[in-house]
DRENTORKOL-3810 file (N, C-alpha, C; in nm, 4 decimals):
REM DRENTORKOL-3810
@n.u->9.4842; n.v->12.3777; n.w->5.9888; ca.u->9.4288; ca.v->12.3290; ca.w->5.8645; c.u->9.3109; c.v->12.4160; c.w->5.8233
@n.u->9.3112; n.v->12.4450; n.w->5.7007; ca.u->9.1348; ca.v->12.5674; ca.w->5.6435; c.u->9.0732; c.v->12.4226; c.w->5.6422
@n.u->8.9462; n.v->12.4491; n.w->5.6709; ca.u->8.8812; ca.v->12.3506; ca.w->5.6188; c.u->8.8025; c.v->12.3161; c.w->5.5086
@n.u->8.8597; n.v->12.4408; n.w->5.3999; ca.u->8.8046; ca.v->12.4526; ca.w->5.2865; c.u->8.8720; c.v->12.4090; c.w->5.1612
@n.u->9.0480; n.v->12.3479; n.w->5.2268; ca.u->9.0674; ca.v->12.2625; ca.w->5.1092; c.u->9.0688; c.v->12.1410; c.w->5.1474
@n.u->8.9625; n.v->12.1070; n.w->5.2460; ca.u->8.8687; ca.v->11.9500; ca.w->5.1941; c.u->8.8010; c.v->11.9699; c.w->5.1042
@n.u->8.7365; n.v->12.1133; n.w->5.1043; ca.u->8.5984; ca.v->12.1071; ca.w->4.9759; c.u->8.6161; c.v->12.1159; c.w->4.8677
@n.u->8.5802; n.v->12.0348; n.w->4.7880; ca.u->8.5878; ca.v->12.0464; ca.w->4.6121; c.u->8.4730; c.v->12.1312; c.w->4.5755
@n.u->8.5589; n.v->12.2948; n.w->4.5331; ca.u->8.4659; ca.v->12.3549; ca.w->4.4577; c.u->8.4234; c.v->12.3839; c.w->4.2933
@n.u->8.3275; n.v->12.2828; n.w->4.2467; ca.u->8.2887; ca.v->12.2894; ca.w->4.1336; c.u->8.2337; c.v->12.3928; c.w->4.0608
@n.u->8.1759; n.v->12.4137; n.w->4.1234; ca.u->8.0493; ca.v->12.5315; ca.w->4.1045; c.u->8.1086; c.v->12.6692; c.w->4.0452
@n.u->8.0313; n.v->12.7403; n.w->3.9259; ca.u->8.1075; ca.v->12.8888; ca.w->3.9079; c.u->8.0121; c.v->12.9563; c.w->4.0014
@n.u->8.0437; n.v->13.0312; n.w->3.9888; ca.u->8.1960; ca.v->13.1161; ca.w->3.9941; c.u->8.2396; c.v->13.0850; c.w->4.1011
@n.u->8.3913; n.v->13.0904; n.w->4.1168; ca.u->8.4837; ca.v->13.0484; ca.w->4.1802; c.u->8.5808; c.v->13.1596; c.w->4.2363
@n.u->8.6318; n.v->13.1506; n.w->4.3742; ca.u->8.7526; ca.v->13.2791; ca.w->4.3739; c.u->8.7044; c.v->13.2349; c.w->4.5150
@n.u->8.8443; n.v->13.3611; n.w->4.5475; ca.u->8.8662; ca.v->13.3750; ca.w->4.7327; c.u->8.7194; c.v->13.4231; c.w->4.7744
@n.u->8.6517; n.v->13.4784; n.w->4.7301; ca.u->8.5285; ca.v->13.5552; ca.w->4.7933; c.u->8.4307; c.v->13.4338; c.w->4.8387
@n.u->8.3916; n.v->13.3154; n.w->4.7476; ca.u->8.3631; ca.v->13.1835; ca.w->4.7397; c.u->8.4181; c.v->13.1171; c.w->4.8426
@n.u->8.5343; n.v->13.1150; n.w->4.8696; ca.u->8.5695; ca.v->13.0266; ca.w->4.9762; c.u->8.5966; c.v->13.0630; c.w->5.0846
@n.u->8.5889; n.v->13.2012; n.w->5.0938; ca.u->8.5485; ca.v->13.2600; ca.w->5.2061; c.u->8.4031; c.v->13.2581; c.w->5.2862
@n.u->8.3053; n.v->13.2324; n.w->5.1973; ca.u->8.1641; ca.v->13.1933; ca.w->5.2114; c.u->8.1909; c.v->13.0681; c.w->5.2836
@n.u->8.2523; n.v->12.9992; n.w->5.2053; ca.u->8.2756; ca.v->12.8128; ca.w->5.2757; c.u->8.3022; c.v->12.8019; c.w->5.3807
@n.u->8.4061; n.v->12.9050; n.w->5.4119; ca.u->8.5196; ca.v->12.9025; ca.w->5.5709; c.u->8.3769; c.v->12.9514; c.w->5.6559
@n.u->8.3409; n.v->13.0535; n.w->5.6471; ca.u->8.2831; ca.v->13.1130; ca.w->5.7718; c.u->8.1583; c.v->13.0172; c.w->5.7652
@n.u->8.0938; n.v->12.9276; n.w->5.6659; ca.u->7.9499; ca.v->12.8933; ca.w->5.6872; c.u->7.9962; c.v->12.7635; c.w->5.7930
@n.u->8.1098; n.v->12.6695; n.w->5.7580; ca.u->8.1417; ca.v->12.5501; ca.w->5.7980; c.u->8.2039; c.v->12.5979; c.w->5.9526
@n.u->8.2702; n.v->12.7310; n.w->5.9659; ca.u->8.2858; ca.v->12.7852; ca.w->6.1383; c.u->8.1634; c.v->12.7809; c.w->6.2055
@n.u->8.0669; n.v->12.8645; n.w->6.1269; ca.u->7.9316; ca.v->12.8610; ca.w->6.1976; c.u->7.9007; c.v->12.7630; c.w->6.2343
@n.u->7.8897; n.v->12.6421; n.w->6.1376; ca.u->7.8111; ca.v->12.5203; ca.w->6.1551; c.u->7.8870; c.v->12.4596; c.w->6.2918
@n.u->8.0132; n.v->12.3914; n.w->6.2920; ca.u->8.0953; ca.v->12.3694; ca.w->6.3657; c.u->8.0691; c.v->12.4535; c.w->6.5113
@n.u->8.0586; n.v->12.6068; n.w->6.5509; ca.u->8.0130; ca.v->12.6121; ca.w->6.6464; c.u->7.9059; c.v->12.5665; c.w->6.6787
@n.u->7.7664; n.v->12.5862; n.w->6.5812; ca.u->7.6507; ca.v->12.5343; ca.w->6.6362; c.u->7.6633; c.v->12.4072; c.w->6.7022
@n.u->7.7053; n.v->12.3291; n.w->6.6175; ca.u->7.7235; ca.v->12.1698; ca.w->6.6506; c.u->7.7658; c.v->12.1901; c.w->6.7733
@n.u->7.9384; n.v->12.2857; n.w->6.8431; ca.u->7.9731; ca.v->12.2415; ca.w->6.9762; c.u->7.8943; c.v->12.2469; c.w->7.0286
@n.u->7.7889; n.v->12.3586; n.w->7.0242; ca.u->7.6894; ca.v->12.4442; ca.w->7.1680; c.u->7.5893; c.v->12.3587; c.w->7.2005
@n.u->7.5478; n.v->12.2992; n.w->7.0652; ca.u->7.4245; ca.v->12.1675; ca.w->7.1063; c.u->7.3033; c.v->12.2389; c.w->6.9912
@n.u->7.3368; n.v->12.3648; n.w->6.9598; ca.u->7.1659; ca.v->12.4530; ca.w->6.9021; c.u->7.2134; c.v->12.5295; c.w->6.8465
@n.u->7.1230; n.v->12.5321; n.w->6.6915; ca.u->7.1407; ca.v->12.6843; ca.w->6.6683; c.u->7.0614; c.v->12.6675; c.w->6.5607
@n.u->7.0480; n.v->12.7809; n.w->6.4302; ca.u->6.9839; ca.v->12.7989; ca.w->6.3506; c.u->7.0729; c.v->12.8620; c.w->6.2676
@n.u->7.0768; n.v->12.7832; n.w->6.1473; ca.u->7.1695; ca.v->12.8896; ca.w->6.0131; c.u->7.0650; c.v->12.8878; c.w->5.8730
@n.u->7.0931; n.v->12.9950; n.w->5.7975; ca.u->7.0367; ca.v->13.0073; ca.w->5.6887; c.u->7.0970; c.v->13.0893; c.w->5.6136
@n.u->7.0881; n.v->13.0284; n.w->5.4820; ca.u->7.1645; ca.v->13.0504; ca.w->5.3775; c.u->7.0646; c.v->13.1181; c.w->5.2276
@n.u->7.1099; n.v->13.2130; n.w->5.1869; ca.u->7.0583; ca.v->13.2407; ca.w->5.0640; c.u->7.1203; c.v->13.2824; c.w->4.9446
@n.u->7.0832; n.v->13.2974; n.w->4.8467; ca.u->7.1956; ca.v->13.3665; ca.w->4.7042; c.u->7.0914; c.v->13.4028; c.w->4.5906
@n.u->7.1431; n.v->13.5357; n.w->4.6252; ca.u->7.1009; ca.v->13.6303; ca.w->4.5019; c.u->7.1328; c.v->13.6862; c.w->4.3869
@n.u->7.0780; n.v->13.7084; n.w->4.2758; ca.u->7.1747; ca.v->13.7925; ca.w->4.1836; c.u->7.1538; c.v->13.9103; c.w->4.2114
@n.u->7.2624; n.v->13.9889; n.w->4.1871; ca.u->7.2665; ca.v->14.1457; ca.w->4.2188; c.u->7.2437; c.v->14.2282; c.w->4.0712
@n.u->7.2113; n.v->14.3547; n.w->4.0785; ca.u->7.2088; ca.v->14.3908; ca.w->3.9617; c.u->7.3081; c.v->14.4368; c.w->3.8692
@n.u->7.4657; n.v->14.4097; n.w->3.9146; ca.u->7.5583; ca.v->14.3759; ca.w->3.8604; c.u->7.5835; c.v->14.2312; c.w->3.7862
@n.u->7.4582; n.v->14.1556; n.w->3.8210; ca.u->7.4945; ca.v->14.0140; ca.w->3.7908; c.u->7.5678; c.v->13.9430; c.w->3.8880
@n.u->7.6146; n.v->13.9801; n.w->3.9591; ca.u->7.7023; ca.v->13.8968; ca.w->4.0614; c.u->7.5973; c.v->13.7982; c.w->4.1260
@n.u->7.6339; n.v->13.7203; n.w->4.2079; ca.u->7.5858; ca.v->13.6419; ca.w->4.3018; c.u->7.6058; c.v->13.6952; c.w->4.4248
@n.u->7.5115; n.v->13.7425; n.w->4.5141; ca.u->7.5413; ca.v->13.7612; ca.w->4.7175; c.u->7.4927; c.v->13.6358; c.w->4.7654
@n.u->7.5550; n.v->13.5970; n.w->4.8462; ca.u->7.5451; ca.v->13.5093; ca.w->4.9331; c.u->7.5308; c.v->13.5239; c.w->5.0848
@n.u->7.4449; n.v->13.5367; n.w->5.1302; ca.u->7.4330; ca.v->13.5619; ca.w->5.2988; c.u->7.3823; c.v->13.4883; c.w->5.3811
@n.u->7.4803; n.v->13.4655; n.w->5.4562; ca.u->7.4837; ca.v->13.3389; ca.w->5.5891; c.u->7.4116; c.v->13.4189; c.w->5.6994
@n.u->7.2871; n.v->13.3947; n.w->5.7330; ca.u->7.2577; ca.v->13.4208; ca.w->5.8858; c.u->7.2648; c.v->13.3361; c.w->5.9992
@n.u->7.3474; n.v->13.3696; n.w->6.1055; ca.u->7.3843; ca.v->13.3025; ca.w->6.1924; c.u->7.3838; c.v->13.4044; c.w->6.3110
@n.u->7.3369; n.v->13.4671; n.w->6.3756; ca.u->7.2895; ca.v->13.5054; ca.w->6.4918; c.u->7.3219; c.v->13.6453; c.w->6.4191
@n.u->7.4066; n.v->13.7067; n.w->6.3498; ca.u->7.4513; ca.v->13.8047; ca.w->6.2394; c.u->7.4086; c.v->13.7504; c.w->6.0772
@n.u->7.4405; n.v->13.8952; n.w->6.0519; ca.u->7.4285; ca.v->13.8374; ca.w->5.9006; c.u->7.5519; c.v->13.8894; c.w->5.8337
@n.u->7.6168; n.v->13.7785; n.w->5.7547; ca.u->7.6944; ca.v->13.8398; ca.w->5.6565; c.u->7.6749; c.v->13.7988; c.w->5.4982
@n.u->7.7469; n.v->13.8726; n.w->5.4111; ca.u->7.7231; ca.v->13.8536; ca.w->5.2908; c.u->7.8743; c.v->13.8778; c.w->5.2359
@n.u->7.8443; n.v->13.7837; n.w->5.0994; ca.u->8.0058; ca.v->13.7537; ca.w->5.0144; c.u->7.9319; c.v->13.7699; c.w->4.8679
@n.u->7.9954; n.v->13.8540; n.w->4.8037; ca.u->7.9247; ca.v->13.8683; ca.w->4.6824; c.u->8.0297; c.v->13.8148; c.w->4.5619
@n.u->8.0079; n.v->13.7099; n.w->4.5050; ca.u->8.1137; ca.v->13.6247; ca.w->4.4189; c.u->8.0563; c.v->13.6617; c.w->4.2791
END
C-alpha cells in the first residue's frame, strides 16, 4: 500500500514531485517512531524560478522542488 493515497492533497501545486515529498517525509516519520527518537525538519522555499523546494532533514537532507 503507498501511504500517500490516504493523503488528501489539496494544496497547489500538485504532481508526482509533491507526493513524493509525502512518501519519503511519512517513511521518515514512521522510522523515527519504530526506533523510539529522532529529529525531522521540514522547510519550503521559493526558488528563483518560482518553484517551491521542499527539504526534509532527517539525518540527510533531501529536497523536491514542486
Amino acid at each position: 500500500m503507498r501511504i500517500v493515497d490516504n493523503i488528501r492533497i489539496d494544496a497547489e501545486p500538485s504532481g508526482e514531485e509533491l507526493k513524493a515529498a509525502c512518501e519519503h517525509l511519512v517513511r521518515e516519520l514512521l522510522e523515527e517512531v519504530r526506533h523510539g527518537f529522532g529529529d525531522i525538519t521540514v522547510s519550503v522555499e521559493t526558488t528563483q524560478s518560482k518553484k517551491k523546494a521542499i527539504t526534509i532533514k532527517s539525518g540527510k537532507s533531501y529536497r523536491f522542488v514542486v
